[in-house]
N, C-alpha and C positions, 0 to 999 in steps of 0.2 A: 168499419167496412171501407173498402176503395172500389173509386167507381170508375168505370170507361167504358167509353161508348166509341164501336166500330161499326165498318162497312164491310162487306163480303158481297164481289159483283164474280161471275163465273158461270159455267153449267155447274149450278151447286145441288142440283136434282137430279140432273143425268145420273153422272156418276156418283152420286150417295154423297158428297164432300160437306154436305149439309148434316149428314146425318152421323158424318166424321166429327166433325166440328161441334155438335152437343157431346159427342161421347167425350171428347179432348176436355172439353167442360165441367162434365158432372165427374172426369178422373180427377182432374183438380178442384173440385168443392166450388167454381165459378158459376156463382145465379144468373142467369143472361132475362131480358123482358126483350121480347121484339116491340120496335120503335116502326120499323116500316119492310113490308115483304113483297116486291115485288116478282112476279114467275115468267119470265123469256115465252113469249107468244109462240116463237118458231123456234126450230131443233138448234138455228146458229144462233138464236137471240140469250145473250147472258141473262139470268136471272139478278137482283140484288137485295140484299137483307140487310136491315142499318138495326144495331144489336146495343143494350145497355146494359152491362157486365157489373156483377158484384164479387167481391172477393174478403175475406177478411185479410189476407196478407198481401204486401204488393208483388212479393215473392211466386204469389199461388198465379196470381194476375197475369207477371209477365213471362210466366212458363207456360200459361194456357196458350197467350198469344202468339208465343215465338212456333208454337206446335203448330196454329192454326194455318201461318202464312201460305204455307205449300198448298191449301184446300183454296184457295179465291184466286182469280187473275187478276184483282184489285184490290187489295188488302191496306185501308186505309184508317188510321185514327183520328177522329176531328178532332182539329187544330183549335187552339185557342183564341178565342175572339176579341178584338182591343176598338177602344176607342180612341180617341182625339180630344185631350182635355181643353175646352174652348174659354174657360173661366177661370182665374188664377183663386185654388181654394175651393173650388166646386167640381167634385166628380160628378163623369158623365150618368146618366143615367142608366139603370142595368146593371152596374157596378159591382163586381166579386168580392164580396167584403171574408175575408180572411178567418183563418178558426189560427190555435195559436201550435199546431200538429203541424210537422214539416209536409211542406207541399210542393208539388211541383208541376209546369203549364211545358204543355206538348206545344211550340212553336219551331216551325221551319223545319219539321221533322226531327226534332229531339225535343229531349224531357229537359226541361230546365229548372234548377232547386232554386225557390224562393230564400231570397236571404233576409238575412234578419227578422224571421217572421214572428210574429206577435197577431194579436186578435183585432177585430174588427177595423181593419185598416184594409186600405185598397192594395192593387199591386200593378207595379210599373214596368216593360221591360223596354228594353232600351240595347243597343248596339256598343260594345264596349270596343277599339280596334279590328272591330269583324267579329266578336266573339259576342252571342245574345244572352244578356243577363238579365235577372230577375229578382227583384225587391221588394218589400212593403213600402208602402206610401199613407203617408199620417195625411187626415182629412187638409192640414194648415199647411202644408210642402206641399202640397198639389203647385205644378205652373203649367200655365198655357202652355200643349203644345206635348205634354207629356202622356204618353203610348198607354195607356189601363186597361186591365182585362175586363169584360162585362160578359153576363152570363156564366154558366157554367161546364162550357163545351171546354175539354182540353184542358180539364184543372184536373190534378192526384192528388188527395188527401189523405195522408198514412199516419194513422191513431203510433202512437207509441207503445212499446213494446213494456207492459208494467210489469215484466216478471223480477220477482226479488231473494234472495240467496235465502229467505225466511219463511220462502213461498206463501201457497195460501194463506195461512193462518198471521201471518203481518198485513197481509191484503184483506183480509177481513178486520182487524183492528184499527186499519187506516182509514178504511173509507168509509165510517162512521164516526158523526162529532158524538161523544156521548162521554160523563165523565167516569165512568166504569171501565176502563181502557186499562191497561199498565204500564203506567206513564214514565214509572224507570226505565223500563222496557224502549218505549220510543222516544226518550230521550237517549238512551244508550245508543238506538240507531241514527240518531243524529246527529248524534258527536260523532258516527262511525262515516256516516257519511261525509260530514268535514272533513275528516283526514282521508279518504277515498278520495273529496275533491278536487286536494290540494296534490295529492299523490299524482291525479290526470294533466295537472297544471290549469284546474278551475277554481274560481273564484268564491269565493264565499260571502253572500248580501245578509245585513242584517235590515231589517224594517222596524222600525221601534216606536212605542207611543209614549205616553210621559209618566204611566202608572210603572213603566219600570225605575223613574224616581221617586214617585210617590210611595212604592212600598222600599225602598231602601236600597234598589239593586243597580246602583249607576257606579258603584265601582267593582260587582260581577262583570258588568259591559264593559268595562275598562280594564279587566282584565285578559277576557277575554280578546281585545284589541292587541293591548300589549302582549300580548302570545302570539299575537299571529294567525289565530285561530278567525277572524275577521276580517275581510277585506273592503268591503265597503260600506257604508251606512246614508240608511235612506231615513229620514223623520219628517217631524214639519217643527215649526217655531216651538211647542210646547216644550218636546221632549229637552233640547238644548237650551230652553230658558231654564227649566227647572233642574236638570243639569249645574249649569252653572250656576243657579241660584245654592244648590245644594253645597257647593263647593266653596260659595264665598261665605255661605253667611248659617248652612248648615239647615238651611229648611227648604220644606217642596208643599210650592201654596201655603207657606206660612204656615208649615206646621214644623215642629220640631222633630228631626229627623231620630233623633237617640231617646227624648222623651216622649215621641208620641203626641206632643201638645202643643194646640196654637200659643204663638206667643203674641204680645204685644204689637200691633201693629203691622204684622207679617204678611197681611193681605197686599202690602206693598212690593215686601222683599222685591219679589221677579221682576216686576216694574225698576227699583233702582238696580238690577243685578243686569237688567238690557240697556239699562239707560248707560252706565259703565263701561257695557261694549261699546256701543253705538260713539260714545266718545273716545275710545281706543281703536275703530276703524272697523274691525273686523275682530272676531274670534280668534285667529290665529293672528293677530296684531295684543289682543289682551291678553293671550298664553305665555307671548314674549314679553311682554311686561308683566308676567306673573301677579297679573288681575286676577285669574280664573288658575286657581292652585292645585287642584287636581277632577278627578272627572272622567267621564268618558268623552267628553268632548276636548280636553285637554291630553286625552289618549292619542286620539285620531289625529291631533294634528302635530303632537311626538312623534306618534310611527308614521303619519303621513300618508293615513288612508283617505281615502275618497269620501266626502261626503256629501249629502244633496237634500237640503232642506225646504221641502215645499210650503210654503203660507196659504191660508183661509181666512176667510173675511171674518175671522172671532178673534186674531190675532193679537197682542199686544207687542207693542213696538215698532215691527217688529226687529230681533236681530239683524246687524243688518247683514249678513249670509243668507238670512231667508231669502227665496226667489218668490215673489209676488204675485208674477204673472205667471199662470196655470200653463198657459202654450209652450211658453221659455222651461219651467220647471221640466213639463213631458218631457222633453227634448234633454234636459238633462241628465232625467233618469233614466233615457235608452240609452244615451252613451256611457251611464253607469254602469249599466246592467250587460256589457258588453262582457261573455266566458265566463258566465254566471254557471256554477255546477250546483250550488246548491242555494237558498232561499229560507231566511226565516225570521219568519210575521210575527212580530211579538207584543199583541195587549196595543193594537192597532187597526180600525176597518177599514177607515175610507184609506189610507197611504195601503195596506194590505190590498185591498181591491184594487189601485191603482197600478200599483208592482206586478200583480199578476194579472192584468192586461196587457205588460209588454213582455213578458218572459214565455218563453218555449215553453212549452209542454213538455221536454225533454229535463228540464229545472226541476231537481229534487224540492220538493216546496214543503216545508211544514208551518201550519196556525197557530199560535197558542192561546188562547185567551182563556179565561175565565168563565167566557158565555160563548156556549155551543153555537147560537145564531151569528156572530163574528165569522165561524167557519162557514158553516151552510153558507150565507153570504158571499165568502168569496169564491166557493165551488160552483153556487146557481151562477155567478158572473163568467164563468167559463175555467175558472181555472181548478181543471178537474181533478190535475195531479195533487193535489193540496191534501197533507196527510193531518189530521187535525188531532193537535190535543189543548184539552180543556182540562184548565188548572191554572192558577194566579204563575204572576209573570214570576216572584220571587220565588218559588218553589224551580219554576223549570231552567231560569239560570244559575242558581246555586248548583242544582245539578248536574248541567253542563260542563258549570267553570267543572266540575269533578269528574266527569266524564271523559274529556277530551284531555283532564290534564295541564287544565290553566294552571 
């Protein structure tokens, strides 16, 4: 639903313009709750009624409004309310913490679209050349001095439009984790969306966890890299240790990748397979020295995509790519995640939940794990568009690389 709240000051009794103004309403499907009804004591005294509007489209919204002008001699929308940030790193109090649906704040008599927006983050606006703009603000970007909305006067929150060429009946397969889905089926839509995405000129994120080396499938990932069919890749330490452990030494966690079987001592591998980076500088310093001989992480920095490896304090090592500090990391992945069209979480929760904390609600999102609670998980966290299929990672990338035509 979208919400706004106006004023109506006039003879709005006199002449009926009150009783214009519901009918304008209920023609457009707009819930209105009166907030405050003042009535003009005398015949010259204007009456005023302060109104809180519901709509489900912003479309229905701004056509009731534009009809209503002519009915009030003061026809006014409250404006958006700002603070003065006094503490570098501390929002003001009252603070409009953010949904991750495009939004936009009525300041100075116009509507202005929040950019970059993502969830639970403040918003800032600010004077661009004369021109007034509007941003999220991460709790650690806060400085002294900067303009925040507080309250929720003069804020538009417009859900996204989920209609799909599969209509219903893919909207009811999606928005349940459950593993009775058919899962050909939405993997087929996923590959369809990658080349939709790329067709728009968007971008396509992977998010990956390390059971996609543990069951075998880190050169699926690598193919699909080298296709193109991948543009960016988000992990943490694990994924790209076991990665690369796969590729020097042929095991993940010391098990044998083609037998199936721990071998001798393998509980180390990963340990000497980081330590080999870490004296070769960098990941893409050990590809050039043909350390690390094939892989998905050997992929990514072939084609020369983007990667962003976030570390946790269970780490070993860690590589040293991994970003350590959690703040520095965030900030990496928003500017990774920059014309992201599509999204997909693979046999990962906390880096999954993380991802879809800063990506639009416009972000084709798909889950895949193995355990339906991975999804619910990152849908209760807000990321609603999240279409979930439950099924091991090795199954839904084999059928991808098939799908899209790796």
């Amino acid at each position: 639903m979208v919400t706004e709240r106006i004023s109506l000051e006039g003879h709005l009794i006199d002449d009926n313009s009150l009783g214009r103004v519901f009918a304008i309403f209920d023609r457009h499907g707009v819930e209105f709750r009166v907030r405050r009804f003042r009535i003009g004591e005398k015949s010259e005294s204007p009456s005023l009624i302060e109104l809180t509007l519901r709509a489900t489209t912003s479309q229905a919204l701004d056509a009731a409004l534009s009809e209503c002008e002519p009915y009030s001699e003061e026809f006014s929308l409250d404006p958006v309310q700002t603070a003065i940030v006094d503490l570098v790193g501390v929002w003001p109090e009252g603070f409009y913490s953010t949904t991750n649906f495009p939004t936009f704040v009525y300041h100075e008599g116009q509507w202005i679209e929040v950019e970059a927006i993502e969830m639970d983050v403040a918003i800032r606006i600010w004077s661009d050349n004369g021109r007034w703009r509007a941003e999220t603000c991460p709790m650690h970007r806060t400085q002294a001095g900067d303009n925040l909305v507080v309250g929720y006067d003069g804020v538009r929150v417009i859900p996204e439009d989920t209609e799909d060429e599969d209509g219903e009946d893919f909207r009811f397969m999606g928005n349940d984790a459950s593993t009775e889905r058919p899962k050909s089926r939405l993997i087929r839509h996923c590959a369809e969306a990658i080349h939709s995405a790329h067709a728009a000129g968007k971008r396509v994120l992977l998010v990956g966890g390390p059971a996609i080396v543990h069951s075998g499938c880190a050169e699926e990932l690598a193919r699909l890299i080298r296709g193109g069919f991948i543009d960016v890749l988000f992990a943490g330490n694990a994924l790209a240790a076991h990665d690369i452990e796969a590729a020097m030494l042929g095991t993940s966690l010391g098990v044998n990748l083609e037998q199936g079987r721990a071998v001798t001592h393998g509980h180390t591998h990963h340990l000497r397979c980081i330590n080999r980076v870490r004296r070769a500088g960098s990941i893409r310093a050990a590809v050039e020295q043909g350390i690390i001989p094939s892989g998905a992480m050997r992929a990514a920095v072939e084609v020369g995509i983007p990667y962003v490896l976030c570390g946790s304090i269970r780490d070993d090592g860690p590589l040293p790519d991994v970003i350590t500090d959690n703040v520095v990391a965030q900030d990496a992945m928003r500017a990774g995640a920059k014309n992201i069209g599509v999204a997909i979480m693979v046999a990962t929760t906390l880096h999954s939940v993380a991802t879809g904390n800063i990506l639009p609600a416009a972000v084709v999102t798909y889950c895949v794990d193995s355990d339906a609670d991975t999804v619910i998980k990152l849908t209760d966290r807000g990321t609603h568009q999240a279409i979930g299929i439950v099924t091991d990672c090795e199954f839904f990338l084999k059928e991808l690389v098939r799908q899209v035509g790796a």
